[in-house]
N, C-alpha and C positions, 0 to 999 in steps of 0.2 A: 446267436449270430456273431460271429466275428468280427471284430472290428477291422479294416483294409487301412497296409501301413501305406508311405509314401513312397514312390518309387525314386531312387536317389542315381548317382550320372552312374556310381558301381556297374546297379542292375544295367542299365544300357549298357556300360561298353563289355560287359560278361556276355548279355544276350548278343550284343553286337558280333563276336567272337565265335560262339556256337549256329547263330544262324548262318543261313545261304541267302535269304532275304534278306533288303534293309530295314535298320532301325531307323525308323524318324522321331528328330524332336522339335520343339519349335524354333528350333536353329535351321532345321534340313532343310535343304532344296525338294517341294513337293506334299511339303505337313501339309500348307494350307489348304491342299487339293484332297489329301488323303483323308481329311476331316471331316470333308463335307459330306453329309448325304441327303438322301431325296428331299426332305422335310427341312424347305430354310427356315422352320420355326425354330431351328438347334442352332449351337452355335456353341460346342462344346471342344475343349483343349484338352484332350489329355497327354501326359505326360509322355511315352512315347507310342509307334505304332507300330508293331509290328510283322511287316509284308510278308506272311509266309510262301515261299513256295510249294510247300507239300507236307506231309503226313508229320514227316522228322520236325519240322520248324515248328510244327502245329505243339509237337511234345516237347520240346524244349519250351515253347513260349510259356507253356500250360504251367511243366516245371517250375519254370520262375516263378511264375504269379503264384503257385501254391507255397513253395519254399517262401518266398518274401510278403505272403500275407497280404496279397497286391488287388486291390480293386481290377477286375476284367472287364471287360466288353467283347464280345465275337462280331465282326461283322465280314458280311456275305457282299448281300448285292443292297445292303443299307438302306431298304426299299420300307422304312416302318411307320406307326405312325405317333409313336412314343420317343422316338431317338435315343433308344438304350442301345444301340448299334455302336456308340461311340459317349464314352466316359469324360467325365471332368476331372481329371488328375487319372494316375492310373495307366494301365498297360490296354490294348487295343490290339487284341489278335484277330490282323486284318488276313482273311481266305482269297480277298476278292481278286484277285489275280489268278488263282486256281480255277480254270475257265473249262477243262478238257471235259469233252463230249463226246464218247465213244458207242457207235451202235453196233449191235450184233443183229441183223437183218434174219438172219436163220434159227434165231432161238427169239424174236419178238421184245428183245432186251436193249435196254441204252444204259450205260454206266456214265455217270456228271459229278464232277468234280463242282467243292458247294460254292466255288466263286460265276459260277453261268450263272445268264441271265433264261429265261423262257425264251426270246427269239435266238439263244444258241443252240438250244436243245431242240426249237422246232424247227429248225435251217438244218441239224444234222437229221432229223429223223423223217422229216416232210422227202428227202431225196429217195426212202422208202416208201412213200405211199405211207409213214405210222407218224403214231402221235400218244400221248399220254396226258393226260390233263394238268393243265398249266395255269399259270393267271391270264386275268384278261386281259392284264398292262403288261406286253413283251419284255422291260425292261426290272420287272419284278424279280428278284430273285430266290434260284430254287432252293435256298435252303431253308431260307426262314420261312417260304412260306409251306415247304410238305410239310415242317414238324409240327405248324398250326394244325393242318389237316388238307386243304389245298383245295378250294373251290375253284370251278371257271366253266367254259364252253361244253366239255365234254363229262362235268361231273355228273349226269341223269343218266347217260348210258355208261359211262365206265368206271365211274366211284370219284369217291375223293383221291388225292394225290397219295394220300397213304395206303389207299387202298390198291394202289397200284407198283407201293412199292417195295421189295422184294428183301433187300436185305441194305446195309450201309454200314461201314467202314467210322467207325468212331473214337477219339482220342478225348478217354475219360478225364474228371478231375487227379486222379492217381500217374498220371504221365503214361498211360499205358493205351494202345493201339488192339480194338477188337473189334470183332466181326458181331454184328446183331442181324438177327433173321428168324424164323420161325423153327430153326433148328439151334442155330449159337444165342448164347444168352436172350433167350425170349421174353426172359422179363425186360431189358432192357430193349428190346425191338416196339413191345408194345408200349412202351414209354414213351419213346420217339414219336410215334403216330398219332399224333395230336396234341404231347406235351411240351411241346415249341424245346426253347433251347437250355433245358435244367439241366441238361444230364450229360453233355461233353458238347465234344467238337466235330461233327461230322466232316468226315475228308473224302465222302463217296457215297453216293448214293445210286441203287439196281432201281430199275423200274421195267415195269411189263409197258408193255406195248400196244395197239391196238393198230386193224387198219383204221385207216381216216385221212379223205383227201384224196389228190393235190386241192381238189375244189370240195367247196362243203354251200349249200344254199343258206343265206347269210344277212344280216344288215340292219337296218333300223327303219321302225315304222311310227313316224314323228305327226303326232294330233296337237290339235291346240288344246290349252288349259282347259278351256270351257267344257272340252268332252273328258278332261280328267277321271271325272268321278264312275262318268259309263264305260271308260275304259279300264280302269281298275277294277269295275264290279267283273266284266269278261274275263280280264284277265287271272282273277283269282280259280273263278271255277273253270276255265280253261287250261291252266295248268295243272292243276286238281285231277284231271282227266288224263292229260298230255300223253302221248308216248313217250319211252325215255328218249328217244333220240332227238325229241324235242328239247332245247334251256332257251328259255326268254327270261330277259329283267329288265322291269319296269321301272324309267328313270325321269325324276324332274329335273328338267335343264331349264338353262336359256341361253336359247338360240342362238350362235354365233353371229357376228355381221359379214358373212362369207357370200358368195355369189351363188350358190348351190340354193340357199334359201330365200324364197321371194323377202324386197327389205321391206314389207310392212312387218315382217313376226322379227327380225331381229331385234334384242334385245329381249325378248318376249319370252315369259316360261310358258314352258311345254311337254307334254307326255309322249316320251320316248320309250317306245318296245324294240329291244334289240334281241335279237332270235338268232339262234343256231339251230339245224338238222343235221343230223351227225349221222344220220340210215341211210338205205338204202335211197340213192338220186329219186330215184320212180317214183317213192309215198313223199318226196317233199313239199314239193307244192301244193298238192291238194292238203297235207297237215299240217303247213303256215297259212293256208290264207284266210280262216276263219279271222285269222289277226288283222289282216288286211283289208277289211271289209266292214268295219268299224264305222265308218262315214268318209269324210272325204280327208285325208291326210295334208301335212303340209308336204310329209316327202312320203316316198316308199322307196326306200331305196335297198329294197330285198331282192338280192341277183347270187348268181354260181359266181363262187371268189375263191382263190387259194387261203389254202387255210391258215397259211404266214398270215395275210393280208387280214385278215379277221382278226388274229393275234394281237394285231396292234395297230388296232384301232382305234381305242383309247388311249395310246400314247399323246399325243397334239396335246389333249387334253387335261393332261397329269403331269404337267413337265417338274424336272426339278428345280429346284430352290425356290418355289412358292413355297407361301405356308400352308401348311394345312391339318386339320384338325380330324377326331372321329368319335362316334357314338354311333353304337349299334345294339339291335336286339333280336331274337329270335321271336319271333312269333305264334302263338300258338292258333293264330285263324288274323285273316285279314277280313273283317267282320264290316259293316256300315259306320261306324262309327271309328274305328281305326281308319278308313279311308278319309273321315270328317274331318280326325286332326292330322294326318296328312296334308291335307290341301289345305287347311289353314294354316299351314307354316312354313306351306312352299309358294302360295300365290305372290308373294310377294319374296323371292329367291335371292338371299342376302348372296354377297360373292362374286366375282366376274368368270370361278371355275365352280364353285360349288354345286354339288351334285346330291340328290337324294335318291336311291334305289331300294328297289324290292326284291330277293333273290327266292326263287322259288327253288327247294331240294325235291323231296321224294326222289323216284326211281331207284337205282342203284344203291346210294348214299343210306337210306329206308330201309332197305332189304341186308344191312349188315347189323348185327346186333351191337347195341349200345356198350359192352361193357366188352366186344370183344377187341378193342383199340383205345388209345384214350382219349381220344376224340367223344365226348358223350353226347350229341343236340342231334343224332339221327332222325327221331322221330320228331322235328319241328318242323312244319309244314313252308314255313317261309321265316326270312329274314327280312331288317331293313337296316342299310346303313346311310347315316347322316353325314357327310362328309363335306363340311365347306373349306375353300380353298380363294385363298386373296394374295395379294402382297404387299400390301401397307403393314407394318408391325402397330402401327396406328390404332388400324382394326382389332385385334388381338382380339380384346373384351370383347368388342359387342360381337365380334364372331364363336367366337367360343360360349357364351351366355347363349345366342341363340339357340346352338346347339342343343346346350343343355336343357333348357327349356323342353327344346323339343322332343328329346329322350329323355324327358321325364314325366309329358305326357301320354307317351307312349306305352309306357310302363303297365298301365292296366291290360294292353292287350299282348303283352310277352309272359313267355318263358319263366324270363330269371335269367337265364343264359345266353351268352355272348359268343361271340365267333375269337380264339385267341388271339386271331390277327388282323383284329379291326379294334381292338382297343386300347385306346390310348394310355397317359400316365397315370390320370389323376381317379380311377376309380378305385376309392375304397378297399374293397373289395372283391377287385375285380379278377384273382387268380380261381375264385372259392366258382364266382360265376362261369368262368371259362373254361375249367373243369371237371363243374358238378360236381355226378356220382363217383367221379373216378379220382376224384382229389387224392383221399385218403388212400391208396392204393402209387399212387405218384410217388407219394410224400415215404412211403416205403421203400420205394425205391429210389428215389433220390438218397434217402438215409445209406444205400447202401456203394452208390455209384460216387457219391458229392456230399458224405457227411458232414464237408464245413463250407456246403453251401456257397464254395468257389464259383459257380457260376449263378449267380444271382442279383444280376443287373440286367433282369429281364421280367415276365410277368411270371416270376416263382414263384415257386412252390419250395417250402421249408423243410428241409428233411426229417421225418415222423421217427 
């Protein structure tokens, strides 16, 4: 591994010269802004940023930092929860400008430029009646999180993000601008597909399409703690069952102190089912309300919504510049006693946003073979991610300790493997976990796309 020199004023005023974007330093008018991103747990300065506007800037930036031996970072929509989006010293080739969203309505396609957010891409394609699977936080963005593998709403009936998408426009560590797809360089296509950001700079990305919408039946069906445990026993073997057009996940909150909820539960934790139907209107209802019939809810608030409005719904909730942390596992059964240390580590819910969830896969996701993307955790029947969120820098410790704790008694009932884009800095380990079988196979090609490892201020992989 290379060691990454410094970037000296040179490099700036050369880059400054050959770009169309501006170079920021921490002189410019707008560093401070351009730094920031979701995760105010960061607080990183690097040396400059560079705004690209498009493909050309993207290869000039790449240039530099290759020729000058220059520590990178690529940031999108900055949306992580490691903060390797943005370097301490070093060059910062910022996309997030690069916002263009273009649908083709007649071939079922949308072409997105990697600085959109998910409520760009659903604001162009929802004016179609389509959609493609997105995150559940609108303001996530598309790039970092397809090349994870891209969970949310419509992953049980129509795949993960990768699976949806078609081919992408990429400016390698070599300065050089290609097409990956199942025809153009298909080792690099399948790299992409769940090997997050090892392998260049994506400046485009194809996706298929589906219908879906304007309205989808939708919302959250909020129990109190006490019925936690009989709700997660349903919910395991109910989704187990599901059709795919069904995705619920099972989340412990608490309660906001908003008017919507009676104020004896505020403050109060509680078992939230948030459900989407993505089929046909007609089998909706009758195939949510087994959920619904639980006991007596504190809300039901499961109604026909546009499917923007679903999108971001979780936004309120995830705002940025809190802190926030993550630990996650794939599970291989949510079993009696996985649900035991569950609720002993959520009755008492540290955080004023911290959230714990259960994501249930199969369908779709299932039914694509493990080694044919490099996404490898198909066949794990559910996840769980830990995510507390505060804003005292105060807290730091005992929130992150909690966590950990908590994902490490968890531990007997996973996998081994993690979602790539639920995990944070500090694991170990944590590239071999995220992906698996298909590491070795990565790392081959990485050798051949980034053999000095240029981009690797991310969750790398080494080139083999």
């Amino acid at each position: 591994m290379t060691d990454r020199a410094p970037m000296d004023d040179s490099m700036v005023m050369s880059l400054r010269e050959i770009l169309r974007g501006a170079v920021l330093t921490s002189v410019s008018h707008g560093y401070d802004e351009a730094r920031k991103i979701w995760n105010g747990r960061f607080d990183r300065r690097p040396t400059a940023i560079a705004r690209c506007t498009g493909s050309r800037d993207v290869i000039a930036a790449v240039n530099m930092a290759r020729q000058n031996h220059l520590l990178v970072s690529v940031r999108s929509g900055g949306h992580d929860y490691s903060g390797r989006s943005i370097c301490d010293g070093g060059l910062v080739i910022d996309v997030s400008a690069m916002r263009d969203v273009e649908v083709d309505a007649g071939s079922r396609t949308v072409r997105v430029q990697p600085g959109a957010r998910w409520r760009d891409v659903d604001k162009a394609t929802q004016v179609f009646g389509l959609a493609t699977t997105g995150g559940t936080v609108s303001t996530v963005g598309v790039a970092g999180f397809t090349l994870g593998g891209g969970s949310g709403h419509l992953v049980r009936k129509h795949g993960l993000a990768i699976d949806n998408l078609l081919s992408a426009e990429v400016v390698t560590a070599g300065g050089e601008l290609v097409v990956a797809s199942e025809r153009e360089n298909s080792d690099l296509f399948w790299a992409l597909r769940g090997g997050s950001g090892n392998f260049g700079v994506v400046t485009s990305f194809e996706f298929r399409l589906h219908e879906v919408g304007p309205e989808v039946l939708a919302g959250q069906i909020i129990y109190p703690f006490e019925q936690a445990a009989e709700v997660l026993s349903f919910y395991r073997t109910f989704m187990a069952e599901a059709p795919d057009e069904i995705q619920c996940y099972a989340f412990l909150i608490r309660i906001p102190p908003i008017d919507v909820f009676p104020e004896e539960f505020h403050g109060q934790v509680a078992i939230d089912l948030v459900v989407a139907h993505s089929g046909d209107p007609a089998d909706a209802d009758a195939a949510i309300a087994p959920l619904r019939s639980l006991g007596t809810p504190i809300l039901d608030g499961v109604a026909r919504q546009p499917y923007v409005e679903l999108q971001q719904a979780f936004d309120a909730g995830t705002p940025a510049g809190n802190r926030w942390y993550s630990k996650a596992h794939y599970l291989a059964e949510v079993s009696d006693e996985a649900i035991d240390t569950i609720l002993a580590h959520t009755a008492q819910l540290p955080g004023a946003f911290t959230m714990v969830y259960l994501d249930a896969q199969g369908g779709a996701v299932g039914r694509v073979d493990s080694a044919a993307t490099a996404f490898p955790h198909r066949k794990a029947p559910f996840a769980i991610h830990i995510f507390p969120g505060w804003t005292d820098p105060a807290d730091d410790d005992a929130m992150m300790d909690w966590a950990r704790t908590f994902h490490r008694e968890m531990a007997p009932h996973a996998t081994g493997g993690v979602y790539v884009n639920l995990l944070d800095g500090d694991e170990p380990d944590g590239s071999h976990s995220a992906y698996g079988e298909n590491y070795a196979r990565l790392a081959e090609i990485k050798q051949k796309y980034d053999p000095s490892n240029l981009f690797r201020n991310n969750q790398n992989v080494e080139p083999g």
